[in-house]
LUMKE-839344 format. One record per residue (C-alpha): residue number from 1; x, y, z. Coordinates in Angstrom, 3 decimals. Layout:
BEGIN
<r n="NUM" xx="X" yy="Y" zz="Z"/>
...
//
This chain:
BEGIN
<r n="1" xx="-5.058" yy="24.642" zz="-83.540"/>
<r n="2" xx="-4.031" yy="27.293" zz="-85.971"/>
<r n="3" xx="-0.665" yy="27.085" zz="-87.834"/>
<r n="4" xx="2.166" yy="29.176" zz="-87.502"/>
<r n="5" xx="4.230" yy="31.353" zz="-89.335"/>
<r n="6" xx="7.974" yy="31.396" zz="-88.281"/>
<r n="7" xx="8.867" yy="35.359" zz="-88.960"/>
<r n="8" xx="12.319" yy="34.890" zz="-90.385"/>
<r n="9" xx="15.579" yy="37.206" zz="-89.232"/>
<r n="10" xx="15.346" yy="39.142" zz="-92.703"/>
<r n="11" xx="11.813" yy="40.146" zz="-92.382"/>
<r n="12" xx="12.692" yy="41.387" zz="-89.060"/>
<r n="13" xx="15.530" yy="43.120" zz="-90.421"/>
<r n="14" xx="13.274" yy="44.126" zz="-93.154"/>
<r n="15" xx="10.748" yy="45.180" zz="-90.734"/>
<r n="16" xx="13.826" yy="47.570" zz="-88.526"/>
<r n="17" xx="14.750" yy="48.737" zz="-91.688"/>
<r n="18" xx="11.346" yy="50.393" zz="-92.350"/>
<r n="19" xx="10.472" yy="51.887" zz="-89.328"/>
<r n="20" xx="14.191" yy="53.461" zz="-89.290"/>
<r n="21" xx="12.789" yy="55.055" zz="-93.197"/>
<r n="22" xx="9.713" yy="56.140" zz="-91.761"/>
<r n="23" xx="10.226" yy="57.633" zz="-88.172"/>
<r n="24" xx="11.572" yy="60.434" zz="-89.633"/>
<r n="25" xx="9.008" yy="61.014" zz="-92.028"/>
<r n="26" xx="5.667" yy="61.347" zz="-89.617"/>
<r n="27" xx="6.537" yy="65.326" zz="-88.121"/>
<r n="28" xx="5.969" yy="64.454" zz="-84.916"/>
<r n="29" xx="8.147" yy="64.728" zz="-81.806"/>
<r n="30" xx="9.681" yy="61.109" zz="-81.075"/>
<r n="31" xx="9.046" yy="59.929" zz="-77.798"/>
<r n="32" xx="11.890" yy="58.944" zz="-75.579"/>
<r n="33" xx="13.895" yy="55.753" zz="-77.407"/>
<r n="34" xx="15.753" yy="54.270" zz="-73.805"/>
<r n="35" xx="13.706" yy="51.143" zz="-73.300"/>
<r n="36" xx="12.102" yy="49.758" zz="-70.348"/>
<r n="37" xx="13.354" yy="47.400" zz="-68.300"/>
<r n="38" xx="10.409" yy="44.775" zz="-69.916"/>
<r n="39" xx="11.832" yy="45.677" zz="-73.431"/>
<r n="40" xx="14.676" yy="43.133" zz="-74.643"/>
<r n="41" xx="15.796" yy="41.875" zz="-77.752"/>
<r n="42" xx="14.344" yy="38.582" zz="-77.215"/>
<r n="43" xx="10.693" yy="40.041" zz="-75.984"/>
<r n="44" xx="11.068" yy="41.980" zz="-79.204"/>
<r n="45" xx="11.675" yy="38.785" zz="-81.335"/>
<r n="46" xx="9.130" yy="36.789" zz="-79.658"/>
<r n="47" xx="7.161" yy="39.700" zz="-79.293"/>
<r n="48" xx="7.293" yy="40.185" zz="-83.583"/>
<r n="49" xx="6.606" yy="36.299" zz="-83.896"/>
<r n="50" xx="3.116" yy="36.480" zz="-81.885"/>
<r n="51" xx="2.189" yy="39.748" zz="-83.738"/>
<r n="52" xx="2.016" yy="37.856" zz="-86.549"/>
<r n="53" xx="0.678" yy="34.147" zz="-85.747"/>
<r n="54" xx="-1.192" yy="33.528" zz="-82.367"/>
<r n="55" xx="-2.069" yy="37.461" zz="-81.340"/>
<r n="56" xx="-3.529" yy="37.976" zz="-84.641"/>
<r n="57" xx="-2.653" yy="41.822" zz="-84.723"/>
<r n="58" xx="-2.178" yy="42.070" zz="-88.208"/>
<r n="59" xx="-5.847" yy="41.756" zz="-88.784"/>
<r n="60" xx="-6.114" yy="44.849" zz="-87.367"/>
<r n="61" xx="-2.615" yy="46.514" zz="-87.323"/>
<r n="62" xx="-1.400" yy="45.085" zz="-90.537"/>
<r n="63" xx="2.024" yy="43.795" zz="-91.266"/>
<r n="64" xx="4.597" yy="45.815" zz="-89.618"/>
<r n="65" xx="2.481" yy="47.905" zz="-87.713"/>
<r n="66" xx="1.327" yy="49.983" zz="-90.602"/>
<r n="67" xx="-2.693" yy="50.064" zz="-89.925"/>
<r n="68" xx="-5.866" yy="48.743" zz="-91.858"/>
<r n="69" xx="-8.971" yy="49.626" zz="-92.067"/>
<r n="70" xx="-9.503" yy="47.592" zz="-88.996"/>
<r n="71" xx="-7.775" yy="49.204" zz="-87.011"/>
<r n="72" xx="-4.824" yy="52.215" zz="-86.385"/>
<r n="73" xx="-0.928" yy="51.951" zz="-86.900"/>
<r n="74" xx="1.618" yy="51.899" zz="-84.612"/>
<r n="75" xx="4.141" yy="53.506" zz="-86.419"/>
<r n="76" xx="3.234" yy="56.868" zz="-86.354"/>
<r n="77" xx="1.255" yy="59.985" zz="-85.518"/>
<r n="78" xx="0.012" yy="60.412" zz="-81.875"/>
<r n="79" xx="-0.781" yy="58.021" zz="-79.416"/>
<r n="80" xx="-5.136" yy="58.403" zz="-78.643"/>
<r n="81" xx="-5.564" yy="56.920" zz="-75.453"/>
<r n="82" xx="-2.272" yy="56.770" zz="-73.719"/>
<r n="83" xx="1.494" yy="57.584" zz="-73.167"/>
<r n="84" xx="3.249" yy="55.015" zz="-75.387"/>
<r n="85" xx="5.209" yy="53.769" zz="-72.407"/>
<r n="86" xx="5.967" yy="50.204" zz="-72.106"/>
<r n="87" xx="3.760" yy="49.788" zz="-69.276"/>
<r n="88" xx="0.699" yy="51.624" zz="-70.904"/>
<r n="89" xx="1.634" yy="49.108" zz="-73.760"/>
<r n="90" xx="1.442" yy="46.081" zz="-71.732"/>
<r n="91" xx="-1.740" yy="47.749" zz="-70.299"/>
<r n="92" xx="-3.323" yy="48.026" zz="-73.815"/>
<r n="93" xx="-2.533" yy="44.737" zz="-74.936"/>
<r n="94" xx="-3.422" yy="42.665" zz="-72.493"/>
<r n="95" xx="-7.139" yy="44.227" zz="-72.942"/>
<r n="96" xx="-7.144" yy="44.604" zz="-76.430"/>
<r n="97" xx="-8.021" yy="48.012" zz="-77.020"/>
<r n="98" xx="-10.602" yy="48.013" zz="-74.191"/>
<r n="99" xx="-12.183" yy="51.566" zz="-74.134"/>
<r n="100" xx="-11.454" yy="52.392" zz="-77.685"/>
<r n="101" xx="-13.538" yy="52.192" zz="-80.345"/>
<r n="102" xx="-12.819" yy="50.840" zz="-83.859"/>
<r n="103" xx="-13.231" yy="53.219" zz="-86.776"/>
<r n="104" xx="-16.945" yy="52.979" zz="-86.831"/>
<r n="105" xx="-17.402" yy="54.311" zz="-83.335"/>
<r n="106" xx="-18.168" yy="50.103" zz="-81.945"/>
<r n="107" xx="-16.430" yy="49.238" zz="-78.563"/>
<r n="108" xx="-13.011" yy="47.315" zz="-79.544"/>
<r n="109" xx="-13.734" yy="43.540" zz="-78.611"/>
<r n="110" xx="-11.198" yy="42.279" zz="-75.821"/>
<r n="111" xx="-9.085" yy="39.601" zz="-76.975"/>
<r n="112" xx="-5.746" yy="40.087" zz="-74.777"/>
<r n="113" xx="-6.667" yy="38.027" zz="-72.162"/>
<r n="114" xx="-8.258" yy="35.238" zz="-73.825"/>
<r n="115" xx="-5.463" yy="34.589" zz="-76.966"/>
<r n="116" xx="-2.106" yy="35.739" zz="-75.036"/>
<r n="117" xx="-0.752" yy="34.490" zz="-71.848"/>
<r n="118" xx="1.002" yy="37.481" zz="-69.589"/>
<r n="119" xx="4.444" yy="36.528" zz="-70.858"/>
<r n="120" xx="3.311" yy="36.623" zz="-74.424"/>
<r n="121" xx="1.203" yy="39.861" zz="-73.870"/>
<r n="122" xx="5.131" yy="41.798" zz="-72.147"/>
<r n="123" xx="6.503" yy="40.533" zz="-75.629"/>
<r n="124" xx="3.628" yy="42.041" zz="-78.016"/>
<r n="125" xx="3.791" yy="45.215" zz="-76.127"/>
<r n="126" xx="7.982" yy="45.253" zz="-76.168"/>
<r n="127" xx="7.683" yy="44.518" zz="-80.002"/>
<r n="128" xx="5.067" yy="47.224" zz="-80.149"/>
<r n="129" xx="7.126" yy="49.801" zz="-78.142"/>
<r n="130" xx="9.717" yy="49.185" zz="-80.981"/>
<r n="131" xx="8.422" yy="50.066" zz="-83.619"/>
<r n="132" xx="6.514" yy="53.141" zz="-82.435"/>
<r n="133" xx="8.804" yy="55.472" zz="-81.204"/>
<r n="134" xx="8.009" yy="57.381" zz="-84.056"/>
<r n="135" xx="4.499" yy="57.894" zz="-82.281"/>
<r n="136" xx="4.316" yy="61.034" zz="-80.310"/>
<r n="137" xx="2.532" yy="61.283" zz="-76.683"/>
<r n="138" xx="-1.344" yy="62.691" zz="-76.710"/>
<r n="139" xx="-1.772" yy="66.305" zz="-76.932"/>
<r n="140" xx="-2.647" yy="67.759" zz="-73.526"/>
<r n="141" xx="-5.979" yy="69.064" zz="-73.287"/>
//
């Protein structure tokens, strides 16, 4: 069983307090801020708490959201294969990135459904949808 990491309330404020710098920094039209129904403070919380320990998304995401070489951030810039909603969110995490491709053009693996359980999958996409609002929708064609 792998060990977790208990994501304290100052690296959480730590983590609002950088995506509040930074959203106005990326040029692009905000999306809409007024949450879902599926986004809460505490799906946010646990939602931060699995990003970082049993969904693993920082091996691809980084910390906060802010990208790798892995994999894109969620912070900024547009969205590739979606709206950004909460419920394209969900969608996206609970197949891992199914139909995208990494950043050498191989099919993301699908890990959503195998690490997460549903519950735990709304929370990773509310924390997600938090901290990208700063993301703007795709471009239309």
């Amino acid at each position: 069983m792998a060990a977790t990491r208990r994501i304290s309330r100052s690296r959480y404020s730590a983590a609002v307090a950088l995506v509040a710098v930074l959203l106005p920094a990326t040029g692009l039209a905000a999306q809409e801020i007024v949450p879902d129904e599926g986004v809460t403070v505490e799906r946010v919380e646990q939602g931060l708490r699995l990003y970082h320990t049993k969904g693993a998304c920082t091996s691809c995401h980084g910390e906060l959201g802010v990208g790798t070489a892995e994999g894109p951030g969620l912070l900024g810039g547009r969205w590739q294969l979606g709206s950004g909603s909460y419920e394209w969110l969900h969608h996206i995490t609970r197949h891992a990135g199914w139909g995208a491709t990494s950043r050498t053009g191989d099919p993301q693996p699908m890990r959503g459904p195998t690490v997460l359980d549903s519950a735990e999958v709304g929370a990773v996409a509310a924390y997600v949808w938090s901290i990208s609002r700063g993301r703007a929708a795709p471009s239309p064609p």
